[in-house]
C-alpha positions as CSV (number, residue, x, y, z in Angstrom):
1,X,-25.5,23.5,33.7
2,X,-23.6,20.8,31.2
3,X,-26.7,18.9,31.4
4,X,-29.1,21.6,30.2
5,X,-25.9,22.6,27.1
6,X,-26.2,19.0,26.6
7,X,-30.0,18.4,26.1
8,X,-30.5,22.1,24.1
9,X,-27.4,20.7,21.5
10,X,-29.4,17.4,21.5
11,X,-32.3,19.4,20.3
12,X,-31.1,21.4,17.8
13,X,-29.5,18.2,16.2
14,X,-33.0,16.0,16.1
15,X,-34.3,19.2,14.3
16,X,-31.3,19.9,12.1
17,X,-31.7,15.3,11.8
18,X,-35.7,16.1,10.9
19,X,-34.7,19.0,8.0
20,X,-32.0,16.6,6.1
21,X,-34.6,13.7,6.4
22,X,-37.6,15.6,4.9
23,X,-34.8,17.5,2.3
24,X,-34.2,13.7,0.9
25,X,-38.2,13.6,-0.1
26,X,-37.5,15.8,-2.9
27,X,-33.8,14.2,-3.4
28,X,-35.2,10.3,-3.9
29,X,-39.0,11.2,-4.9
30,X,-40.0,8.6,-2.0
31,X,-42.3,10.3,-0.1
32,X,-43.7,7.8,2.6
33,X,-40.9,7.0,3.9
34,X,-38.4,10.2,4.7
35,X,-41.6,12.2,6.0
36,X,-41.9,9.0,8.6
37,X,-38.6,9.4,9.7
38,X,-38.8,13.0,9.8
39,X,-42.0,13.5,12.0
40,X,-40.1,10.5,14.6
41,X,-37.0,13.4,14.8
42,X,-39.4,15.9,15.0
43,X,-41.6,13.6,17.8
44,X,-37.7,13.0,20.1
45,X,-37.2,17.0,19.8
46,X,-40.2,17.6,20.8
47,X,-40.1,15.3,24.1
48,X,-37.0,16.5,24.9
49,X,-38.4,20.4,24.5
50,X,-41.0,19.9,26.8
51,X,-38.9,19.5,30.0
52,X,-36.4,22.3,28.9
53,X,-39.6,24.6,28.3
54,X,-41.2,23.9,31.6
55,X,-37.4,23.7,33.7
56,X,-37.4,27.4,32.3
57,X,-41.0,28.5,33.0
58,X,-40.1,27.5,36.8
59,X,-37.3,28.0,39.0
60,X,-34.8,27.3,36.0
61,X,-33.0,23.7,37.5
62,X,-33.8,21.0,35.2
63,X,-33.6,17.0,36.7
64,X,-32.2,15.5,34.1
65,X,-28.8,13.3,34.4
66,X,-25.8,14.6,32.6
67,X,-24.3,11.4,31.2
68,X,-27.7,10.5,30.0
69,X,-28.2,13.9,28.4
70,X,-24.3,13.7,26.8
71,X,-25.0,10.4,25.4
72,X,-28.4,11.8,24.0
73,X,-26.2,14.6,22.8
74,X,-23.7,12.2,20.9
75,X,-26.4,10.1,19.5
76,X,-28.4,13.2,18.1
77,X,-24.9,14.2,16.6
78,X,-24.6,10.8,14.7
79,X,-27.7,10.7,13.4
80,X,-27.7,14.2,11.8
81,X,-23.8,13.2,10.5
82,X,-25.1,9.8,8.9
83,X,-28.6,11.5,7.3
84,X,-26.5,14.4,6.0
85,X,-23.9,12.0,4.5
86,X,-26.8,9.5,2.8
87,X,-28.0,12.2,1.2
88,X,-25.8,12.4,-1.7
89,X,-25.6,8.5,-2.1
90,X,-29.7,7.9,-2.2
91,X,-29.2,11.3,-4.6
92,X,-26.8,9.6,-7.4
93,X,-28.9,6.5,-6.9
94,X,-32.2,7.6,-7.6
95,X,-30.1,9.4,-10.3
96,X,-29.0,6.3,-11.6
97,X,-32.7,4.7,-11.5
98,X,-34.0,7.9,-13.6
99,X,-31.2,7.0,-16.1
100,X,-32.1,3.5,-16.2
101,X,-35.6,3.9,-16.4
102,X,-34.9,6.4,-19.3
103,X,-32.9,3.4,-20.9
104,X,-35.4,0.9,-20.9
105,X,-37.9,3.4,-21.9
106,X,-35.6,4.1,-25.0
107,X,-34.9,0.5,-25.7
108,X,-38.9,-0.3,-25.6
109,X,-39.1,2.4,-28.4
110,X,-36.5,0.9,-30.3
111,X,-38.3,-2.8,-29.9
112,X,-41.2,-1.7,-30.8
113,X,-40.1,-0.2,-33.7
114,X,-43.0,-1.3,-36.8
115,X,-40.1,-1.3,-39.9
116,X,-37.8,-3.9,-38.3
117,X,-37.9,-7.2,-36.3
118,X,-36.2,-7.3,-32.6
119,X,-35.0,-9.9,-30.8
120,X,-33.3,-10.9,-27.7
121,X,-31.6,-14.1,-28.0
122,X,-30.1,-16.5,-25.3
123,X,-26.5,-17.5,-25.8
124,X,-27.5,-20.8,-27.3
125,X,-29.2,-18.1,-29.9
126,X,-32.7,-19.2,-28.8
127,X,-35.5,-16.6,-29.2
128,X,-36.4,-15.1,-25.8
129,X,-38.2,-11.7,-26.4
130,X,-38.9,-10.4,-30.0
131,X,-41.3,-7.7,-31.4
132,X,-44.6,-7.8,-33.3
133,X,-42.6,-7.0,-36.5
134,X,-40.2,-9.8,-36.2
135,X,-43.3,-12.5,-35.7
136,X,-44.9,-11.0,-38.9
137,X,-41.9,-11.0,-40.8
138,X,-41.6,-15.1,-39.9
139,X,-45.3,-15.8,-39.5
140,X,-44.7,-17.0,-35.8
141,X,-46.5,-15.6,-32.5
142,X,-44.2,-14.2,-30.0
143,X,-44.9,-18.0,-28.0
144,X,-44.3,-20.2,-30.8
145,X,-40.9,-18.5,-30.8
146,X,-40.0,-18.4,-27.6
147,X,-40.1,-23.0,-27.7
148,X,-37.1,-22.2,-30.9
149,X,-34.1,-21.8,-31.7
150,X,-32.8,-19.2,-34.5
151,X,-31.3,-22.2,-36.2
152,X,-34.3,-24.1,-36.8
153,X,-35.7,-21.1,-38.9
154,X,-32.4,-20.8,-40.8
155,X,-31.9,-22.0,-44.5
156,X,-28.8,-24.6,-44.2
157,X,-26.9,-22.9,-46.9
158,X,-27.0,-19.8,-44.7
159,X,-26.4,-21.7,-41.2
160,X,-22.5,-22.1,-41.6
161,X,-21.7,-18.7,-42.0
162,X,-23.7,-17.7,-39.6
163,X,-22.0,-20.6,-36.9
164,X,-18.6,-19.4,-38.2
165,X,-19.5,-15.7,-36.5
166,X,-21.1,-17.0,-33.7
167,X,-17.8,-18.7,-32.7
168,X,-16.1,-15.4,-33.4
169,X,-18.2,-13.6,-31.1
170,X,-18.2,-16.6,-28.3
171,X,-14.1,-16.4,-28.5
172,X,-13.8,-12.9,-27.8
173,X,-12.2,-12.5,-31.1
174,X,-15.6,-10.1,-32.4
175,X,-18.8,-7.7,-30.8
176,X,-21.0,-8.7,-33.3
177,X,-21.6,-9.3,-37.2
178,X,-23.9,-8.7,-40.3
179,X,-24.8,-10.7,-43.2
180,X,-27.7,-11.2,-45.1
181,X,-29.4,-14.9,-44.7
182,X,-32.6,-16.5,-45.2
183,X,-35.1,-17.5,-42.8
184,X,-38.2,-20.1,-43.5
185,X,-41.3,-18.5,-42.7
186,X,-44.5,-20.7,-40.9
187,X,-46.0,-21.4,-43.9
188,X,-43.0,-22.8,-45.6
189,X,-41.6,-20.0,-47.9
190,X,-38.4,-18.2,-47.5
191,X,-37.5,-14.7,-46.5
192,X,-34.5,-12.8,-47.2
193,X,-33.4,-10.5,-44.1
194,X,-30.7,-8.3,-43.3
195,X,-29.2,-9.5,-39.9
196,X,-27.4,-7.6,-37.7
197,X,-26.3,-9.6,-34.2
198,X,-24.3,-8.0,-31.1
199,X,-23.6,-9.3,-28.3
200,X,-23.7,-8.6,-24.2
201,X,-21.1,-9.8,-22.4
202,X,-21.2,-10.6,-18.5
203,X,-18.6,-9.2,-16.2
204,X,-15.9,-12.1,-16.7
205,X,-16.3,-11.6,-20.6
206,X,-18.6,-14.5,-21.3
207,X,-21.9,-13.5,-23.8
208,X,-25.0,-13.2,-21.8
209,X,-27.4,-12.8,-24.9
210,X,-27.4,-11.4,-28.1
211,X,-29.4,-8.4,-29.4
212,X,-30.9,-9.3,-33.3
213,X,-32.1,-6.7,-35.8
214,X,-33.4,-7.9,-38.8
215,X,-34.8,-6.1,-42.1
216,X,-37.1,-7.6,-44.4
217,X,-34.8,-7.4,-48.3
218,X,-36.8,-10.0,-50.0
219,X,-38.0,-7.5,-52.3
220,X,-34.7,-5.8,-53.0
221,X,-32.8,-9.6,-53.6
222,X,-35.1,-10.1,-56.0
223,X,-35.0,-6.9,-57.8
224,X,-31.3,-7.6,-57.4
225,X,-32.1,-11.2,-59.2
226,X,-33.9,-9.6,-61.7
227,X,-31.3,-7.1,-62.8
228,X,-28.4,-9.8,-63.1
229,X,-30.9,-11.7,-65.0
230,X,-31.3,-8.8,-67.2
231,X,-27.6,-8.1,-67.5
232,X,-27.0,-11.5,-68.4
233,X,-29.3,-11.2,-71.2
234,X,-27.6,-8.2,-72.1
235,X,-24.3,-9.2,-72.0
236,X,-25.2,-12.0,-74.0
237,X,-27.2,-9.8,-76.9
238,X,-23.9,-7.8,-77.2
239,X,-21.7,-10.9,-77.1
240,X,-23.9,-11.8,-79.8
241,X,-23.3,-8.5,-81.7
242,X,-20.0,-8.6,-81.6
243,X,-19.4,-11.9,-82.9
244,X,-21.7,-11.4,-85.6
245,X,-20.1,-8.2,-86.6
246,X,-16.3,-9.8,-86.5
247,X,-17.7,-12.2,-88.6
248,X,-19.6,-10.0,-91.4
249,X,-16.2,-8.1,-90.9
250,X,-14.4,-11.3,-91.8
251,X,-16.8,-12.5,-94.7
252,X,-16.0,-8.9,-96.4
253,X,-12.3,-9.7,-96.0
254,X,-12.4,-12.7,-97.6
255,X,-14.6,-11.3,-100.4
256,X,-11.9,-8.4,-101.1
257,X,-9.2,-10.8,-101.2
258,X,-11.1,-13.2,-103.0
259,X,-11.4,-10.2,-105.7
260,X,-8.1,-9.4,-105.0
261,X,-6.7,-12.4,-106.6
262,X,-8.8,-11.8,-109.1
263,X,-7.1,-8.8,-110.1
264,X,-4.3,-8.5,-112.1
265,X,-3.3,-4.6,-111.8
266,X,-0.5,-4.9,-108.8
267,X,-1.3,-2.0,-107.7
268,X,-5.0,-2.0,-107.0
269,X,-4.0,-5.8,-105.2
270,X,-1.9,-3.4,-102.9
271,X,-5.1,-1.3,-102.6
272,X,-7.3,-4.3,-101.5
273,X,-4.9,-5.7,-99.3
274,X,-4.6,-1.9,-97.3
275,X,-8.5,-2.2,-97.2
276,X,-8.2,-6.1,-96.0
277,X,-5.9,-5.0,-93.2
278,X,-7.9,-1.9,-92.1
279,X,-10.9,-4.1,-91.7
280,X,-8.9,-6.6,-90.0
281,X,-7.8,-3.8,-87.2
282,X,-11.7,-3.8,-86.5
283,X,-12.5,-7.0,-86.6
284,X,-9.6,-8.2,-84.3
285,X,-11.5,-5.0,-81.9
286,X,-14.8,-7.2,-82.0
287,X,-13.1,-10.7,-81.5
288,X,-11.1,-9.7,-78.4
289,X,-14.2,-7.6,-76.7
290,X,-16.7,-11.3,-77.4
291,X,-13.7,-13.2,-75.8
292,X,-13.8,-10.8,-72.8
293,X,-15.2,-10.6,-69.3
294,X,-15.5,-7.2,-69.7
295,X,-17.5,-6.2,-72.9
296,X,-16.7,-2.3,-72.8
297,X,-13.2,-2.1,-73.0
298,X,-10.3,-3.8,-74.0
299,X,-6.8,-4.2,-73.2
300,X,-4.4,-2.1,-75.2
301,X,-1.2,-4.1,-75.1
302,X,-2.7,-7.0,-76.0
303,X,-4.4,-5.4,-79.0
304,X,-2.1,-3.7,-80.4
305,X,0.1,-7.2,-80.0
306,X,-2.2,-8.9,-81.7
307,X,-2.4,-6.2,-84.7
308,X,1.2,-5.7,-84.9
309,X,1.4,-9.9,-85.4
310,X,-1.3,-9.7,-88.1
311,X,0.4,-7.0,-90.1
312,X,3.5,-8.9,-90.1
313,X,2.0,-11.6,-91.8
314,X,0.6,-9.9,-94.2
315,X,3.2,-8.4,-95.6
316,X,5.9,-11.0,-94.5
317,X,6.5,-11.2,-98.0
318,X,7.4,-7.5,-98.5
319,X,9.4,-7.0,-95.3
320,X,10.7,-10.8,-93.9
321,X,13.4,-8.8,-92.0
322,X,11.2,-6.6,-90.5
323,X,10.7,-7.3,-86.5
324,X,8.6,-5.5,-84.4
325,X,9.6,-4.5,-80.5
326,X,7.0,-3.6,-78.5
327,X,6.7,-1.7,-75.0
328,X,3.6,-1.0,-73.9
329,X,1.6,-0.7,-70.3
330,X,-1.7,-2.8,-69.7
331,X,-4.0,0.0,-70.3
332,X,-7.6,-0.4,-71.0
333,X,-9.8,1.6,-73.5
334,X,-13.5,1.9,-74.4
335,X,-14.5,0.4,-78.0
336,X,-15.1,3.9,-79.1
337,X,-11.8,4.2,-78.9
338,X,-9.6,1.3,-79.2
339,X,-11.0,1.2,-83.5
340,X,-9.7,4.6,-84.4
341,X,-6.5,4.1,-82.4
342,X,-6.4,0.8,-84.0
343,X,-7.0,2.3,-87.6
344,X,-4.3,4.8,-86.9
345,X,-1.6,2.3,-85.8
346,X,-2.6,0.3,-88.9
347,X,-1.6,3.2,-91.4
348,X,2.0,3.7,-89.1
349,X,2.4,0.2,-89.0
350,X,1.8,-0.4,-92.5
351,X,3.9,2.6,-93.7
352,X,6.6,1.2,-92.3
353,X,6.6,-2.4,-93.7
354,X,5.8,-1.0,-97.1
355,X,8.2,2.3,-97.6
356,X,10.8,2.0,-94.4
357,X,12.8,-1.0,-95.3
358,X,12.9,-1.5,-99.1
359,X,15.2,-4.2,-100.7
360,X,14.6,-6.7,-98.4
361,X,16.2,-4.6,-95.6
362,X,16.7,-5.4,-92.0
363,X,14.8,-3.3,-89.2
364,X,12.9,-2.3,-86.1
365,X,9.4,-1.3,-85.8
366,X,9.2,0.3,-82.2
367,X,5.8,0.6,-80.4
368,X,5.5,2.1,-77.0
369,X,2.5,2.8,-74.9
370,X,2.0,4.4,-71.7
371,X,0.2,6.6,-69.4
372,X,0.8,10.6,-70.1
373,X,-1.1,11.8,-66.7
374,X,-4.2,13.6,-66.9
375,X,-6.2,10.4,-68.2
376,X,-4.6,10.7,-71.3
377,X,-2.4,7.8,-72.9
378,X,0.7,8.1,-75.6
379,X,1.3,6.1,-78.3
380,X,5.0,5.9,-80.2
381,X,5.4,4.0,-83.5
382,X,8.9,4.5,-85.0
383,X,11.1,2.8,-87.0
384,X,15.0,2.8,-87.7
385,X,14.6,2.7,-91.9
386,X,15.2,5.0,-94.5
387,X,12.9,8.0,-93.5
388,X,11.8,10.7,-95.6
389,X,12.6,13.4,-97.2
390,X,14.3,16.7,-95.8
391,X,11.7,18.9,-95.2
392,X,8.8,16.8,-95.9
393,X,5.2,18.0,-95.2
394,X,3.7,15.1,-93.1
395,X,0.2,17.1,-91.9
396,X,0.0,18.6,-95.5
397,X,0.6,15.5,-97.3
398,X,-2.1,14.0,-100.4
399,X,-1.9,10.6,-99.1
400,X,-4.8,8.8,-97.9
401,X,-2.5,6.9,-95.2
402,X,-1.7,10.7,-92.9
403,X,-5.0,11.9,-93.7
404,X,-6.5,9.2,-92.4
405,X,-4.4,9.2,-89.1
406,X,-4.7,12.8,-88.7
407,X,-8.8,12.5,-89.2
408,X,-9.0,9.7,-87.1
409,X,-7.0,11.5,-84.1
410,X,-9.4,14.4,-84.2
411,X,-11.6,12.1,-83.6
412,X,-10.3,10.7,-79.7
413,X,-9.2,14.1,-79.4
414,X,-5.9,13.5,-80.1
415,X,-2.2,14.8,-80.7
416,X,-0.1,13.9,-83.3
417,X,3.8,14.7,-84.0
418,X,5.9,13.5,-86.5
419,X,9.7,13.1,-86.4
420,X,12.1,12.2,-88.9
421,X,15.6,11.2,-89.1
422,X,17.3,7.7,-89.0
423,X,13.7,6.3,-89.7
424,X,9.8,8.1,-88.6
425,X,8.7,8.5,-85.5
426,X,5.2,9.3,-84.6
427,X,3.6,10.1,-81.5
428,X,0.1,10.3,-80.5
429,X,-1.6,11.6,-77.5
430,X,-4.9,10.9,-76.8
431,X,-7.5,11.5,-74.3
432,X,-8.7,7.9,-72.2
433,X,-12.6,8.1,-72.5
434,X,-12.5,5.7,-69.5
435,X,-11.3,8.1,-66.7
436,X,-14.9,8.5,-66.0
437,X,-16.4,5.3,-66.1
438,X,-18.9,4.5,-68.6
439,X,-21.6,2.1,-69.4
């Protein structure tokens, strides 16, 4: 009786063997191979059935030996156990084979790609695999490449950097880099590209090979060329216009004071010098924007420095006692306007000199300048001299001096408030044209 338990649980484990064999031809897609070893479980089933089915078609005793059968039993039971627990592992490996081949299939599509060049380097960055694209962007067949090295193709100005990254990368200390570098061509010429290098690293960390990607930009470096040539030209043009307008601002100066000395009415001399100075403020507008890097906008401290110093010259005689204490941030404003600000500080400026301190008196002339948030800047001119009159009209005032600063504010959009007490003080608010960048 244990013998005949034995052999039927052999059995139904050779078949139960044969169904997890066959299940792993859909698993691993290998057909061949798992149907083999099924039909062989199915084939030992089978010749172990045989006996059983004729032991039960007779008197019912089968001959069979019991240790035999229990051994049979045991083996049956391992190989059912070890094809049931291969299954999963053959399952994540053909899984992993699927996601490999779908890897390289993706990376074929990407190295084939017709708008850039490919390459696979070896860690000495010789060519070993490249696309069509890369051997028409250098003139070289795919063979021809494969007996160089990317440094023979590279333009020696270009090498260094490239070396210095290569290092980087080799250390450990970077994955890959980017820079833009020349490359001579087969028949001699040169070719800009954009290069983009990573590297693949081997399990203790050293680089294995480098992927390349290059992009032809020879026609974009030399639109590039073309448009600093043709800002160069343009800077200088407008160099050139401002240095002939300072000095046709200049040559009319010296013909007003020329006349000026001509005169002998003291009063219209004071007229021609108020003109001298006012075409002065523009001048000096037009000197300081040839003499700078930047040719749209100047620096407000240092103009307004530079006028203040002027005006005390000119009318050093008038005011010797006079000194001028300035405050002011580095701001920077467009030529549009720097002249009416410049305009309006040479009517408070001048005001002060020539009505403030009479007698010869000692005095301050105080000019602040700073940021009022908003893109908007404030100006101060005051000055600790006589003042004006109690209740005195500045905004509704005949003179040409406050019309003109009140004109010339509208003009930058500006805000203008007068004080008066121990001296005039002025402030002006204007909008910086610059908080949008202009050209």
């Amino acid at each position: 009786m244990p013998a005949t338990i034995f052999l039927a649980g052999a059995i139904v484990l050779q078949i139960i063997a044969a169904a997890l064999a066959f299940r792993l031809v859909r698993v691993t897609g290998r057909l061949s191979a798992w149907v083999l070893i099924s039909i062989a479980l199915v084939l030992m089933a089978v010749r172990r059935i045989i006996p059983f089915v004729r032991a039960l078609a007779g008197d019912g005793s089968i001959s069979v030996d019991p240790i035999n059968e229990f051994i049979g039993l045991v083996l049956s039971g391992f190989m059912a156990a070890g094809i049931a627990m291969i299954g999963p592992i053959f399952a994540k490996i053909f899984q992993a084979e699927k996601e490999l081949k779908e890897s390289e299939r993706r990376f074929r599509s990407y190295f084939e790609l017709p708008l850039i060049g490919v390459a696979i380097a070896s860690e000495d960055k010789r060519w070993v695999t490249v696309n069509d694209r890369l051997c028409e962007m250098l003139g070289f067949s795919g063979q021809e490449l494969s007996s160089m090295s990317m440094g023979e193709l590279t333009f020696l100005e270009d090498a260094a950097r490239e070396s210095a990254m290569d290092r980087d990368m080799s250390e450990g200390n970077a994955e890959g880099y980017s820079l833009d570098k020349r490359f001579i061509r087969k028949d001699g010429t040169a070719i800009w590209t954009s290069q983009a290098v990573r590297c693949v690293r081997g399990p203790e960390g050293a680089v294995n090979y480098f992927v390349v990607i290059l992009q032809d930009i020879t026609e974009r470096k030399s639109a590039e060329d073309g448009l600093r040539h043709s800002v160069g030209e343009k800077e200088a043009l407008l160099r050139e216009l401002y240095h002939r307008t300072k000095n046709n601002m200049q040559m009319i100066c010296s013909l007003l004071h020329l006349e000026s000395s001509q005169c002998k009415d003291p009063k219209l001399t004071e007229e021609f010098q108020v003109i001298e100075n006012r075409i002065a403020s523009m001048s000096l507008v037009h000197e300081m924007l040839y003499s700078s890097r930047d040719l749209s906008k100047i620096d407000l401290c240092d103009y307004i420095g530079d006028l203040s110093r002027l005006l005390l010259q000119s009318y050093e005689a008038a005011s010797p006692k006079v000194a001028v204490d300035l405050d002011l941030e580095h701001l920077r404003v467009a030529l549009d306007t720097a002249i009416p600000v410049g305009l309006i500080l040479n009517e408070l400026i001048t005001n002060s000199l020539k009505y403030a301190f009479p007698d010869g008196r000692k005095g301050h002339i105080r000019i602040r300048g700073a940021s009022a948030g908003g893109n908007r800047v404030e100006l101060q001119v005051a000055d600790d001299g006589i003042g004006v009159a109690t209740g005195f009209d500045f905004h509704g005032s005949p003179g040409l001096g406050l019309q003109t600063i009140f004109a010339l504010a509208e003009q930058i959009e500006g805000e203008v408030r007068f004080a008066s007490g121990s001296g005039v003080d002025c402030r002006i608010t204007f909008g910086n044209a610059l908080a949008a960048e202009r050209i």
